[in-house]
C-alpha positions as CSV (number, residue, x, y, z in Angstrom):
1,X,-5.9,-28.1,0.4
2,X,-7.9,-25.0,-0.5
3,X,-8.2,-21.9,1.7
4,X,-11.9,-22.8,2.1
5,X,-10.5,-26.1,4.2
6,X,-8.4,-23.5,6.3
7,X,-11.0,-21.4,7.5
8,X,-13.5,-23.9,7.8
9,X,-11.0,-26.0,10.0
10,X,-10.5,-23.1,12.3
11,X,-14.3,-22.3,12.9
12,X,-14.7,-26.1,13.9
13,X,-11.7,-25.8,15.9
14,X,-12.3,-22.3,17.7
15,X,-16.4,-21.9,17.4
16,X,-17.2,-19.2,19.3
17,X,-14.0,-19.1,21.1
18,X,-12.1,-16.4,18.4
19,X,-13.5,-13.5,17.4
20,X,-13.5,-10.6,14.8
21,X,-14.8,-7.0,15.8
22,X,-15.2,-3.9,14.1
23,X,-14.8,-0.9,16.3
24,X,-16.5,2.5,15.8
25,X,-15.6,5.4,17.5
26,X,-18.6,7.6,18.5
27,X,-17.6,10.9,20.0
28,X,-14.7,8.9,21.8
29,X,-16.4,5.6,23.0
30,X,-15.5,2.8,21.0
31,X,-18.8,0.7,19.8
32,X,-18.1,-2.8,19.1
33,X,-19.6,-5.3,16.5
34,X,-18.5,-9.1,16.7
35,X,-18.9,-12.2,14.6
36,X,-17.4,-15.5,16.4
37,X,-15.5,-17.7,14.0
38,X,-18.5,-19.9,13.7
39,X,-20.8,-16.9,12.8
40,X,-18.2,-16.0,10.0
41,X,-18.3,-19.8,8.6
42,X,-22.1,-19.9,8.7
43,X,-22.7,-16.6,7.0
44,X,-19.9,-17.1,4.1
45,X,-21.7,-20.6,3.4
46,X,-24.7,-18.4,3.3
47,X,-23.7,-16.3,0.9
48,X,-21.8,-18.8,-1.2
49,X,-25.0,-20.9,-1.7
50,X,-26.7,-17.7,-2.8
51,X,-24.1,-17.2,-5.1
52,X,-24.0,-20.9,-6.6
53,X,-27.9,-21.0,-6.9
54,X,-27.2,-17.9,-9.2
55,X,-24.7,-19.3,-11.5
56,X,-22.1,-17.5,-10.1
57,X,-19.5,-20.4,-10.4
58,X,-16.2,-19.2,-11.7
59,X,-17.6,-15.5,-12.6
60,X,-16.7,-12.3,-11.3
61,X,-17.6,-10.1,-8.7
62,X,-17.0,-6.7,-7.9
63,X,-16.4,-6.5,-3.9
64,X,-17.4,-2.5,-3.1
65,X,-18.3,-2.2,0.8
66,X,-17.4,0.3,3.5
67,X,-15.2,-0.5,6.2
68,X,-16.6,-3.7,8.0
69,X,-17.6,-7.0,8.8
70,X,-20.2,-7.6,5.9
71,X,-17.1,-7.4,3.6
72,X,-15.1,-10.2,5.1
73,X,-18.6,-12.5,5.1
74,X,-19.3,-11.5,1.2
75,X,-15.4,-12.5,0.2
76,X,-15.4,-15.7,2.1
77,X,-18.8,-16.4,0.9
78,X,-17.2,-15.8,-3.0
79,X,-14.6,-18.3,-1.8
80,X,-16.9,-20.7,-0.5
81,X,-18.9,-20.7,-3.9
82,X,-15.6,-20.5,-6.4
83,X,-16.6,-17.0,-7.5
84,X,-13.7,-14.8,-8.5
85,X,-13.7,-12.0,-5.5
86,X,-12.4,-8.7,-6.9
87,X,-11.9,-6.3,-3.8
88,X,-11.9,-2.6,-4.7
89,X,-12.6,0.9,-2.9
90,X,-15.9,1.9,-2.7
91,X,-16.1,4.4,-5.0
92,X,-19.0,7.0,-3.5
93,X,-18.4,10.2,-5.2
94,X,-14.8,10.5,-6.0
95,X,-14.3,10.4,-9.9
96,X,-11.3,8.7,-9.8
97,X,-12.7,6.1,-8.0
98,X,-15.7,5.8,-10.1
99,X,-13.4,5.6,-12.9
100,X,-11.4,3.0,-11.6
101,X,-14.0,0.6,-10.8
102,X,-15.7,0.9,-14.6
103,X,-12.3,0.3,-15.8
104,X,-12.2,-3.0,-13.5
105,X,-16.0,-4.4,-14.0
106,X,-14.9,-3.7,-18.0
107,X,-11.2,-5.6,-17.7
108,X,-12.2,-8.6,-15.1
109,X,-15.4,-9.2,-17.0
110,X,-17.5,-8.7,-13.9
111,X,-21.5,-9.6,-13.8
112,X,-22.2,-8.8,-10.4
113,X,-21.4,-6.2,-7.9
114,X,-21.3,-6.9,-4.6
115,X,-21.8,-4.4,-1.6
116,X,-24.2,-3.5,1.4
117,X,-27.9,-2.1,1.4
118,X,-26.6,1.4,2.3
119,X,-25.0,1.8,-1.1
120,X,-26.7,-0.2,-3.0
121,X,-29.0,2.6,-4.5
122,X,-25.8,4.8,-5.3
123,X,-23.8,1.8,-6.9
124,X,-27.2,1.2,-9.2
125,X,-27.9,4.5,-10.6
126,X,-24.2,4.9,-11.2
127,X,-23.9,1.6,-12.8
128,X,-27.2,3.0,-15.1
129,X,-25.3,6.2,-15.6
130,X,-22.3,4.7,-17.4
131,X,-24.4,2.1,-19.5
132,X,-23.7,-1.0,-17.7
133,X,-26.6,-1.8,-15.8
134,X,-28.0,-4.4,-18.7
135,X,-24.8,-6.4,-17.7
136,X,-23.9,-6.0,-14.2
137,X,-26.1,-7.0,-11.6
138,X,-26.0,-4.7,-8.0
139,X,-26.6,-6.6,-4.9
140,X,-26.9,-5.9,-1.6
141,X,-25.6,-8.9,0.5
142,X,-26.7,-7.6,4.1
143,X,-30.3,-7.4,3.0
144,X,-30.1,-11.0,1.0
145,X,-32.4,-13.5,1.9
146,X,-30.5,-16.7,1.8
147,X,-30.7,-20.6,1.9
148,X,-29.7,-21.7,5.2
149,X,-25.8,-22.7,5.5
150,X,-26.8,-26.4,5.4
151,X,-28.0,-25.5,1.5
152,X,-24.2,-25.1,0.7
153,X,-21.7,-27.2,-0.6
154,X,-18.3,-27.5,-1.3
155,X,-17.6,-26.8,-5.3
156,X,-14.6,-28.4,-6.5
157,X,-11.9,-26.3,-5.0
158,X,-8.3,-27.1,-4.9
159,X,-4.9,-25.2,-4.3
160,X,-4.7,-24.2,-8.2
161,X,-8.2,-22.7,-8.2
162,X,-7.9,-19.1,-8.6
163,X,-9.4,-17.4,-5.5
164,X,-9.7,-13.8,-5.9
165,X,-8.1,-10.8,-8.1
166,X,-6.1,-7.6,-6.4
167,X,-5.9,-5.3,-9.1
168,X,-2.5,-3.2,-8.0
169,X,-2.7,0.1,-7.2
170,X,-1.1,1.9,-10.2
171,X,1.6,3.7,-8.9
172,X,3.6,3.3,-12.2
173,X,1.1,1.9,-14.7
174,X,-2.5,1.0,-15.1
175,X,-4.0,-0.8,-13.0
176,X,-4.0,-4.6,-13.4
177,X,-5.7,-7.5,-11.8
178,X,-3.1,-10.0,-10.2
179,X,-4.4,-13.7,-10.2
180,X,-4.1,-15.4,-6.7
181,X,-4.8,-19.1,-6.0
182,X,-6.1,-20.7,-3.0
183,X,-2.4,-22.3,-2.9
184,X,-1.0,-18.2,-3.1
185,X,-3.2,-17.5,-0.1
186,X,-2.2,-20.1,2.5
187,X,1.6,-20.0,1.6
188,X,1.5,-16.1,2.1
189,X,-0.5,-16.1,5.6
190,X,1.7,-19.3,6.4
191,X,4.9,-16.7,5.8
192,X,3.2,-14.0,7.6
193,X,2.2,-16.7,10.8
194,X,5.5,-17.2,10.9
195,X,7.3,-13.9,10.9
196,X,5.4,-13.0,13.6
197,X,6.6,-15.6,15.7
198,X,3.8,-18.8,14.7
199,X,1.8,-18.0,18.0
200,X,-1.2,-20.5,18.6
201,X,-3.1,-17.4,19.8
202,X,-3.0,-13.9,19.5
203,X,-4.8,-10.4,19.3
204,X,-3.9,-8.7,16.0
205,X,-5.4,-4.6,15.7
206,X,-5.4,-2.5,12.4
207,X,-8.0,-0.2,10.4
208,X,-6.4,-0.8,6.8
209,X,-8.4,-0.8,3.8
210,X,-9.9,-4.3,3.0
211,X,-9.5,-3.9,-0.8
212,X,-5.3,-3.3,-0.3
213,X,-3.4,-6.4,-0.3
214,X,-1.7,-5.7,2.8
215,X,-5.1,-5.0,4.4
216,X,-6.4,-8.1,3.2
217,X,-3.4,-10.2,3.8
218,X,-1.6,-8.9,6.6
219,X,-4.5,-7.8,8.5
220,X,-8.1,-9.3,7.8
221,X,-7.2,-12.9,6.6
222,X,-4.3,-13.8,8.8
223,X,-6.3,-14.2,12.4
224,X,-8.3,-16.7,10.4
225,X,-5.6,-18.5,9.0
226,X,-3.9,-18.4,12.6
227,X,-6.5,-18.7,15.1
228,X,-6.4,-15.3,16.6
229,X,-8.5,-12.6,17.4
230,X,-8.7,-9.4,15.9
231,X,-9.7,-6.0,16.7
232,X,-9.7,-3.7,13.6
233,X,-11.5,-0.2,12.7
234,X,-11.9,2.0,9.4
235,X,-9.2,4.1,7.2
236,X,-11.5,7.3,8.0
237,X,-11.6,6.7,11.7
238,X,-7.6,6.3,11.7
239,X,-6.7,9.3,9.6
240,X,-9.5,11.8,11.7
241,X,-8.3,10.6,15.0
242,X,-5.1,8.7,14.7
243,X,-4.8,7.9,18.5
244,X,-7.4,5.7,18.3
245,X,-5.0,2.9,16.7
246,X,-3.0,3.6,19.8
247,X,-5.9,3.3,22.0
248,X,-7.0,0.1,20.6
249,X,-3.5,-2.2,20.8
250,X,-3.6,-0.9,24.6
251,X,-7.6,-1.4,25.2
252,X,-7.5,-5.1,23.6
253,X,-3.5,-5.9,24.3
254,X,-2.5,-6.3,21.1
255,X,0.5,-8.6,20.0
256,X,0.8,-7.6,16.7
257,X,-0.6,-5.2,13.8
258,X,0.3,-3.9,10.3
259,X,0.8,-0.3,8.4
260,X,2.7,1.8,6.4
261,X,4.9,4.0,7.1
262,X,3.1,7.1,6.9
263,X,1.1,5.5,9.5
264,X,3.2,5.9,12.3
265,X,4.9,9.3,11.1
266,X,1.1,10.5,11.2
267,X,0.2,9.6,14.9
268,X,3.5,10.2,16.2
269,X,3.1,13.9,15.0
270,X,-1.0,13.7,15.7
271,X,-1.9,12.0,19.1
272,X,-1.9,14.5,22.1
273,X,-0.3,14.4,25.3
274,X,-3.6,14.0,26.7
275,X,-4.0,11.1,24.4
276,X,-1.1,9.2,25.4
277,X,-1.8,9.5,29.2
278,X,-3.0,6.3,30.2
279,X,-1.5,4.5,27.4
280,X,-0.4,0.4,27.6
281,X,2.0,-0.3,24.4
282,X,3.8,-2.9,26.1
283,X,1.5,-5.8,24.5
284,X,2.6,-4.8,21.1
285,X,5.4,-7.0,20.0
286,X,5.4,-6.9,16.3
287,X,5.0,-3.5,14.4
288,X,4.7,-4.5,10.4
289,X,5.9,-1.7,8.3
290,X,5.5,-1.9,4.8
291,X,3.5,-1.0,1.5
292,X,6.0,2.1,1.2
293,X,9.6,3.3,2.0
294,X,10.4,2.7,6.0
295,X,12.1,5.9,7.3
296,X,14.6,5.7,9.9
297,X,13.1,9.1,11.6
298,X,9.3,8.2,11.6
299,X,11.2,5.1,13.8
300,X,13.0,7.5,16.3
301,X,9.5,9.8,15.9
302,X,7.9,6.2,17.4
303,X,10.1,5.6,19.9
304,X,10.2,9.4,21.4
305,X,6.7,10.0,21.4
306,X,5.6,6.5,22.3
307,X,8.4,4.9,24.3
308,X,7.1,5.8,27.8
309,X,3.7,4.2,26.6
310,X,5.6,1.1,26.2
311,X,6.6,1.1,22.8
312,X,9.8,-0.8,22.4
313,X,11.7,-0.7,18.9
314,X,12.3,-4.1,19.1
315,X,8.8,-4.1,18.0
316,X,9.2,-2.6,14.5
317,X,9.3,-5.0,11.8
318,X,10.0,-3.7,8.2
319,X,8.8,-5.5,5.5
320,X,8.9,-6.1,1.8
321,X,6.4,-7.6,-0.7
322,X,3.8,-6.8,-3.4
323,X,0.4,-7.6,-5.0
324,X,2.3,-9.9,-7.0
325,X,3.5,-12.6,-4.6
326,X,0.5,-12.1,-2.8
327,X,2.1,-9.5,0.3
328,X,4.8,-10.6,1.8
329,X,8.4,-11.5,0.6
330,X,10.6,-10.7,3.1
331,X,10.0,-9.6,6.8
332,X,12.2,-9.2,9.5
333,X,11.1,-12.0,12.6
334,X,9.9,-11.5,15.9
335,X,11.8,-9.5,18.5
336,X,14.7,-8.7,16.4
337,X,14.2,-5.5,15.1
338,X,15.3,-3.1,12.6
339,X,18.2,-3.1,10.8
340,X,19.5,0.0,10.0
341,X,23.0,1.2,8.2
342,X,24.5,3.5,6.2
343,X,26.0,3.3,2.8
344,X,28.3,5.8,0.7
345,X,25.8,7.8,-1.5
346,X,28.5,8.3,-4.0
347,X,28.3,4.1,-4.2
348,X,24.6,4.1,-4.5
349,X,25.0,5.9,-7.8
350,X,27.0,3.4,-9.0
351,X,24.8,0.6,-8.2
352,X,27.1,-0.3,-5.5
353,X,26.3,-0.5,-1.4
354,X,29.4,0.1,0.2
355,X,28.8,0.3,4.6
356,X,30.0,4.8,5.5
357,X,30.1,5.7,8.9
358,X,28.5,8.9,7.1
359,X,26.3,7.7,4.6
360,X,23.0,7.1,3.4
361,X,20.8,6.0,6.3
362,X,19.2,2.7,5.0
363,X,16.4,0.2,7.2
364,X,16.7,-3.3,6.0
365,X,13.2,-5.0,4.9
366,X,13.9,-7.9,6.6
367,X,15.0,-11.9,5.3
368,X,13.4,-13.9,2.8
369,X,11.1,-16.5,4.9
370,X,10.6,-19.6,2.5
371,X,10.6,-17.6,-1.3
372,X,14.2,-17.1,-3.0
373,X,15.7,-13.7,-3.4
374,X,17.7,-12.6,-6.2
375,X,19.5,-9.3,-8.0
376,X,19.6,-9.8,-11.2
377,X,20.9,-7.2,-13.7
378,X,17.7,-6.4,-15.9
379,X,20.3,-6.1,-19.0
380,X,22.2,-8.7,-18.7
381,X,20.0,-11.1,-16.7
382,X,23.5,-12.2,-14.6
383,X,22.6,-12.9,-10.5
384,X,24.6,-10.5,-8.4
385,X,26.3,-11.1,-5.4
386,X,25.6,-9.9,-2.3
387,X,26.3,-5.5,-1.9
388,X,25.2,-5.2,-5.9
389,X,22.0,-3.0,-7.1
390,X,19.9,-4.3,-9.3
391,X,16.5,-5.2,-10.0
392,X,14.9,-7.5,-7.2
393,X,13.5,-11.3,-8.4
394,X,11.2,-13.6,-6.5
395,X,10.1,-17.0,-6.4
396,X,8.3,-19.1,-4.6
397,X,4.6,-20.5,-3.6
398,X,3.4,-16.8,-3.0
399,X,4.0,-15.6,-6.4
400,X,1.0,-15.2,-8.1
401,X,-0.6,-17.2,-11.6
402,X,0.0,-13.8,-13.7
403,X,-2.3,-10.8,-14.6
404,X,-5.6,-11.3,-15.8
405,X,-6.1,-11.3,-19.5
406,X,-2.6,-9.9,-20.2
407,X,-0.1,-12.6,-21.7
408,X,2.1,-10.6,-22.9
409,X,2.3,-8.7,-19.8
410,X,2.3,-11.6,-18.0
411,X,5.0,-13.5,-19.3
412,X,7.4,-10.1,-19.3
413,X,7.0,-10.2,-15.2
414,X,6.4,-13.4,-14.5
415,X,8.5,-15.6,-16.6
416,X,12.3,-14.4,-15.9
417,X,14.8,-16.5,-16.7
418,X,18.6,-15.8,-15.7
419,X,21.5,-15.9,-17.9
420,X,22.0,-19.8,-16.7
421,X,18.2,-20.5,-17.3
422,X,17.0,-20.6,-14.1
423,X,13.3,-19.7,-13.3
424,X,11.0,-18.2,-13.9
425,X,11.2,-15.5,-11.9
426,X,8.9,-12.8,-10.8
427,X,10.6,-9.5,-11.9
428,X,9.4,-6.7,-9.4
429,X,11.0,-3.7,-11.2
430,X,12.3,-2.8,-7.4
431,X,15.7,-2.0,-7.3
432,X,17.7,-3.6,-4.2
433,X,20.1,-5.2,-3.1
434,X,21.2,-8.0,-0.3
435,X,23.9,-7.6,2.2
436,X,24.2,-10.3,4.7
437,X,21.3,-11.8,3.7
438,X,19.3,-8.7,4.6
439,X,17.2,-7.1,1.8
440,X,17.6,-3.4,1.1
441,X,15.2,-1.6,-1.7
442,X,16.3,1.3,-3.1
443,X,13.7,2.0,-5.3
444,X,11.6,1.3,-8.7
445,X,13.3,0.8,-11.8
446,X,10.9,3.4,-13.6
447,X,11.7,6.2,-10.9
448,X,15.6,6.3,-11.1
449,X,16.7,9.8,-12.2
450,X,19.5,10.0,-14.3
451,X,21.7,13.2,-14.4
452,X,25.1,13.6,-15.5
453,X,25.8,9.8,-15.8
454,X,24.1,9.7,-11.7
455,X,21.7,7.3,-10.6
456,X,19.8,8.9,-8.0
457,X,17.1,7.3,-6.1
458,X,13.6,9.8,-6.1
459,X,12.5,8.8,-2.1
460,X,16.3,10.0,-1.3
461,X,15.5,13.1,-2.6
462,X,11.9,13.3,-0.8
463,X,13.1,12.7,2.3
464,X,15.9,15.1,2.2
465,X,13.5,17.8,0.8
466,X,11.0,17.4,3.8
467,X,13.4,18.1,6.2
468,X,14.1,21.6,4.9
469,X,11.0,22.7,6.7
470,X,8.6,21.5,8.9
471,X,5.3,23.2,6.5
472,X,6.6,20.4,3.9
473,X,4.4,17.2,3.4
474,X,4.4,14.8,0.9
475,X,6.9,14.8,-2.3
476,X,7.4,13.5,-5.8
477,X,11.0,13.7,-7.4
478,X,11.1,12.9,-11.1
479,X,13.4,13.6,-14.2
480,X,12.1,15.5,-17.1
481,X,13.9,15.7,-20.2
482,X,14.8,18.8,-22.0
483,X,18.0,18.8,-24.1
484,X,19.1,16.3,-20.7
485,X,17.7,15.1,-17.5
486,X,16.7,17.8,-15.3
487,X,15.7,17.3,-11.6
488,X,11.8,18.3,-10.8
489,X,10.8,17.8,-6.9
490,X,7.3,18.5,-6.3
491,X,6.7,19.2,-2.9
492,X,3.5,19.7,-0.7
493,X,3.2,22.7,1.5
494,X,1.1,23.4,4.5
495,X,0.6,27.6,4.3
496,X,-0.5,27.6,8.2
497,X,3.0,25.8,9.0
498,X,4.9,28.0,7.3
499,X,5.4,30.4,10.6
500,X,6.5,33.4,8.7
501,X,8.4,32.7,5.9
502,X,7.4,33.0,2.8
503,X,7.1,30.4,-0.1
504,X,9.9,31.8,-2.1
505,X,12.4,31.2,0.9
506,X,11.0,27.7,1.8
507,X,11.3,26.7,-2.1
508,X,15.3,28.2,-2.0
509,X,15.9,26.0,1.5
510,X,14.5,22.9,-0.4
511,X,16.9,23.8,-3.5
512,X,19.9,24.6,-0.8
513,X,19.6,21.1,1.0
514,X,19.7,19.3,-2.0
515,X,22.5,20.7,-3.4
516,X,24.6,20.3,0.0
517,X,23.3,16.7,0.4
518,X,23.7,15.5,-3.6
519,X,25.5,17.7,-5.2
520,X,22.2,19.3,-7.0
521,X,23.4,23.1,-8.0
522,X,20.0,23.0,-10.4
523,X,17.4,21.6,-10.2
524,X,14.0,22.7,-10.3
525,X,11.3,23.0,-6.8
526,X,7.7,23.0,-7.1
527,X,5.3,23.8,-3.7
528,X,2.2,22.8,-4.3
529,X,-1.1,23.0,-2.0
530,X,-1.7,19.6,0.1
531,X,-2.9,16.7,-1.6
532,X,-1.1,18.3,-5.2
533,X,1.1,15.1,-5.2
534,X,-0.6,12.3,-6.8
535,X,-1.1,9.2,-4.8
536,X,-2.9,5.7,-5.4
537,X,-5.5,4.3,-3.6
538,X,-2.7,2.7,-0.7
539,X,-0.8,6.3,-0.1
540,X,2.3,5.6,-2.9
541,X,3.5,8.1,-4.9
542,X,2.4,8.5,-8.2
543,X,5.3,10.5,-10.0
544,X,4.7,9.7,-13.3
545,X,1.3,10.9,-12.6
546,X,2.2,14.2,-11.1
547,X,4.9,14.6,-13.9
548,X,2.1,14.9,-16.4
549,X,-0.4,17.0,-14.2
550,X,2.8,19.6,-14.1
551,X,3.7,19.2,-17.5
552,X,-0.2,19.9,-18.1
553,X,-0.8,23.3,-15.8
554,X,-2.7,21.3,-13.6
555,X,-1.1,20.7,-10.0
556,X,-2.3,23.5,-7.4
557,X,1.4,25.5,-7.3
558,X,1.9,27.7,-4.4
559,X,5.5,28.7,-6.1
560,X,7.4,27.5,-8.2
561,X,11.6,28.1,-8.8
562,X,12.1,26.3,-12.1
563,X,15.5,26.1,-14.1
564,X,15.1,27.9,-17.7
565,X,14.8,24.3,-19.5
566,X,12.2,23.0,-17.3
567,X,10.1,26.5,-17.1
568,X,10.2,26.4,-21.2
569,X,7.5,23.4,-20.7
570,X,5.4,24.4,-17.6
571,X,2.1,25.7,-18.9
572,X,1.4,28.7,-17.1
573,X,-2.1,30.0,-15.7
574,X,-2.4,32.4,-18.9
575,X,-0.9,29.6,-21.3
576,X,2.4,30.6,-21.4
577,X,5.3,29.2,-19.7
578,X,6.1,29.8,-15.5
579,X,8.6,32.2,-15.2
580,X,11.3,30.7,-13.4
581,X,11.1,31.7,-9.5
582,X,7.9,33.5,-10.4
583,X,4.6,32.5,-8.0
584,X,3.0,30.7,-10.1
585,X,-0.4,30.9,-8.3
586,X,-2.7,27.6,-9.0
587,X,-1.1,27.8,-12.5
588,X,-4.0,25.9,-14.5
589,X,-6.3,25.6,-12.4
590,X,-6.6,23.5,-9.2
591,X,-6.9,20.2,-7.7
592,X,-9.0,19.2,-5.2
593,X,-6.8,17.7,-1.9
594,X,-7.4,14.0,-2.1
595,X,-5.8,12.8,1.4
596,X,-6.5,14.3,4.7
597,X,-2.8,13.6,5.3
598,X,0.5,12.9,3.5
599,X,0.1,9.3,2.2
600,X,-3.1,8.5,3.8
601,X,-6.1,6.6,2.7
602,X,-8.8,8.1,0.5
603,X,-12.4,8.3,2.2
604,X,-14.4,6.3,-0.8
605,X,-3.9,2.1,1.2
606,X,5.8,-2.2,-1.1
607,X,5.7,-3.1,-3.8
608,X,5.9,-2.8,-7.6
609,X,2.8,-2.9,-4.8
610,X,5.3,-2.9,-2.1
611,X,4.6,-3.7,1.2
């Protein structure tokens, strides 16, 4: 069965009967556009005999739309004609962007680009201003004249036909495109029905990005898949006026919906008093939270500000999964809840969870549904048992074929074998561990800073940092070597927050509670202006990135307090080095802020992609 079959089953099934809007809020009143399940299947089989009668078949296409309904028509109708559907961010004006979707069209071999008639003009005279518009095609499906959908027919479609390419985010290497079958698809969205309790109906709510897997996945594909409604807006609406999530899963009663964790954190702190009078959260009975690390106080932040609405932690669901296996690997079911405990730090270090009564506050991401779930020392390649950190393998029916046009690549995460042969595996590069059958990730392989013979995890040392002081955002925590491993945090600042104190003493506070909390007597703090901390397109932390962009004089720094080894390297404004606890200005210039919030989604969304 292909996922073709699926959707067209369901629009013969539910007709007009299920429904997907996008909502648009103007000035506070939400404006509604709809397309009935049968409207979806017509206008995909539209678009898919367009695409056949141009030779489409098995070729790539660029997927570049705003948030909206002509983007879910366009990917079916790829699916319906067996064209290769790569989704990415419309890139508008941002460079990075613009950069990242040459770099694609150039790696997935793409012909066509695919997006609406209001950007058609700008995707064309940027395709002509990097050379590629003698090779890639620009068109504008909304303004298409099709055949009718009784011109289309079924190609030859079956569960090992590869259905569309979600090139990861690149949060600790280059972008690459992951390979998903039809078969990927409807095991993934089967795992996903089922967390969520297998309901025969439902009303699912979001505004994530369409080109993230867990947008796509967990939010856009599964009411299809199911046989649900959904009620969904766009990334910029969200992050401008975060209580309109809020007012849309009490507006349409919402049973379930899907985000990150930044997500909640951000309308917990954002949505008024006067926005939360009136509020109904008592439909809302599964709360997915993934695609970054789940924080124990963005949970209590929920259930404070949001309890009286009706919001019941019972609700929250973390989860864990990547590009890679499609979204989801493990999720914790229905109605139970998060699981949340504390282990000795000093154990952590050692690679070891060991339950404290004072310890490390951890939230488990949940139980494998139908995949297998191994740690796996990435030395030796022995499984571990069960309170053991190592690196996190999958298998199973989600896992995808491999990356496009990268064997080598390929066959280093995809094909792991164990020390007794079993596999192959899908190696994240997570580090985790289960206890109880519960899944705990501590982190990415790549990240772990090692001082002194010490393993410490970079988000521990985030989190801690942000609660120094309430003008702290987003942070990156990375090693940098100079004759050792020194300890670099670099930590967005909000100036109007800072309520007095000075930059200098927010910088020392940072230092102080890492020292009391992990034993850091020096280590090097960083305050840069917001949006300083590089971040992908989905809101993860890009330290590797930001590494380079301080080792280069180019992060925005408010102040800086840098040990003697680290200052040596820091490029200074003038070329020199930062003087260790000196202001060092925007030493190097500047960078633009690239998210209207910590974590959120660009205007143009775990995981080595992790949910």
């Amino acid at each position: 069965m292909s996922f073709v079959q699926r959707v067209r089953a369901q629009a013969d099934r539910y007709g007009h009967g299920r429904s997907y809007t996008f909502v648009e809020d103007r000035r506070g009143e939400l404006a509604e556009t709809r397309l009935t399940f049968a409207e979806i299947d017509e206008r995909a089989g539209a678009t898919g005999a367009w695409l056949a009668g141009r030779r489409m078949t098995d070729q790539t296409a660029l997927l570049l739309y705003p948030a909206g309904l002509e983007f879910l028509t366009a990917f079916l109708g790829c699916l319906y004609s067996r064209v290769i559907a790569v989704p990415s961010p419309l890139p508008q004006t941002d460079p990075r962007a613009l950069e990242r979707a040459e770099g694609i069209i150039k790696d997935a071999d793409v012909r066509m680009v695919l997006t609406d008639s209001a950007n058609q003009a700008m995707l064309t005279r940027w395709l002509r201003d990097v050379g590629l518009d003698g090779t890639v095609e620009c068109v504008a499906t909304d303004a298409l004249s099709p055949p009718g959908a009784g011109a289309w027919t079924m190609p030859e479609t079956g569960p090992d036909t590869l259905a569309y390419m979600q090139y990861t985010s690149g949060s600790t290497s280059e972008p690459r495109g992951v390979m998903l079958t039809h078969a990927n698809l409807l095991h993934n969205e089967e795992e996903i029905w089922r967390a969520i309790g297998s309901p025969e109906e439902g009303v699912g709510v979001g505004w994530l990005p369409h080109y993230h897997d867990m947008g796509l996945i967990g939010m856009l594909l599964q009411p299809l898949y199911a046989g649900g409604d959904l009620y969904f807006a766009s990334p910029i609406a969200f992050v401008m006026r975060p209580a309109l999530w809020m007012e849309m899963i009490s507006r349409y009663r919402a049973g379930y919906t899907v985000a990150p964790n930044f997500a909640y954190e951000w309308c917990a702190a954002r949505v008024t008093d006067g926005q939360l009078a009136g509020l109904d959260l008592s439909s809302l009975r599964f709360a997915l939270n993934g695609a970054e690390p789940v924080r124990t106080g963005t949970l209590r932040a929920m259930a404070d500000r949001f309890g009286a609405a009706g919001f019941s932690e019972k609700a929250w669901a973390p989860a864990y999964g990547m590009a890679e296996a499609t979204l989801v690997v493990t999720a914790t079911p229905l109605g139970h809840g998060p699981l949340i405990r504390r282990f000795d730090p000093g154990a952590l270090e050692r690679h070891r969870a060991v339950p404290a009564r004072d310890g490390v506050e951890l939230v488990g991401c949940g139980r494998p549904i139908s995949m297998t779930v191994r740690i796996v020392d990435p030395g030796t390649r022995a499984v571990l048992p069960e309170g053991r950190v190592a690196e996190i393998w999958v298998r199973g029916g989600s896992v995808a074929r491999g990356y496009w046009q990268r064997a080598e690549a390929s066959h280093d995460a995809f094909g792991g074998h164990t020390a007794d042969g079993d596999g192959p595996f899908l190696r994240t590069g997570d580090l985790g561990f289960l206890l109880d059958g519960e899944l705990y990730v501590t982190g990415r392989i790549k990240d772990v800073v090692i001082v002194n013979g010490r393993n410490l995890y970079p988000q521990d040392l985030e989190e801690a940092a942000r609660r120094a002081h309430p003008s702290l955002g987003a942070a990156a925590a990375f090693g940098i070597e100079a004759a050792g491993e020194h300890v670099v945090l670099v930590q967005e600042v909000r100036r109007q927050r800072l309520d007095g104190a000075g930059a200098e003493e927010v910088a020392r506070r940072v230092q102080g509670e890492l020292a009391r909390a992990f034993g850091l007597p020096s280590m090097s703090v960083v305050l840069v202006e917001r949006g300083g901390v590089g971040k992908t397109t989905s809101g993860k932390i890009q330290r590797s990135r930001t590494r380079d962009l301080l080792l280069t004089g180019t992060l925005p720094v408010v102040h800086a307090e840098l040990t003697p080894a680290v200052a040596g390297l820091v490029p200074a404004a003038g070329g020199g080095a930062v003087p260790a606890g000196d202001d060092a200005g925007a030493a190097g210039g500047t960078v633009p802020a690239a998210d209207a919030v910590p974590g959120a989604v660009p205007a143009a969304h775990a995981v080595p992609e992790g949910v």
